[in-house]
N, C-alpha and C positions, 0 to 999 in steps of 0.2 A: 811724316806721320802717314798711316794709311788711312783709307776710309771707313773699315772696321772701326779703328782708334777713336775716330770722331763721331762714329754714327752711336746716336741716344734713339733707344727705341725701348718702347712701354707699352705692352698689350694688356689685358686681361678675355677669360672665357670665363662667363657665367653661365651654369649648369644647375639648376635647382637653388640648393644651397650651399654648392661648392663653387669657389672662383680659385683658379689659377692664373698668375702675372708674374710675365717673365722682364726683367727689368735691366737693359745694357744703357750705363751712363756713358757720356763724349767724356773723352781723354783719359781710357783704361781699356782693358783686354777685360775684366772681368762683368759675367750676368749673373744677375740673381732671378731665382722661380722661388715662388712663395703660393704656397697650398691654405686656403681659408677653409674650413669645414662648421655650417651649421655656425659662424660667425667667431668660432675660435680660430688663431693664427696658428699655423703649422709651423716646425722649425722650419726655415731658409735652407735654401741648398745654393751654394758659389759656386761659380762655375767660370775657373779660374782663366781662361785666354779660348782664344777662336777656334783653336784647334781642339779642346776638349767640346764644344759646343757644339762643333759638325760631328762629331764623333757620336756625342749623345745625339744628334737628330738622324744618324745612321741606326744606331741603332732603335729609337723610335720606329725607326719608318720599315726594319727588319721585323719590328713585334709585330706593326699592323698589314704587313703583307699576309694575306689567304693561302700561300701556300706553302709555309711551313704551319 
């Protein structure tokens, strides 16, 4: 097993009245982000192995660069 595999990690941002928490359980590839708003739950989004995960934080990190 790797260390992706086993690593459980659970954050949350609270912003006003919005909280975002991205959630990777030990002994699976998949994370869950879950969107609150104003205290209603937003649908889930899976985010199915490691590779899709860096993929999305590429492209994150592509949106908040200044120079496109």
């Amino acid at each position: 097993m790797n260390k992706y595999w086993n690593k459980h990690y659970h954050s949350s941002v609270i912003d006003g009245n919005q909280v975002i928490t991205l959630i990777k359980n030990s002994g699976g590839d998949w994370a869950t982000i879950k969107m609150q708003i104003n205290g209603e739950q937003q649908e889930p989004i899976t985010v199915k192995s490691r590779d899709h995960l860096e993929m999305l934080g590429a492209m994150i990190s592509q949106c908040l660069r200044e120079d496109h």
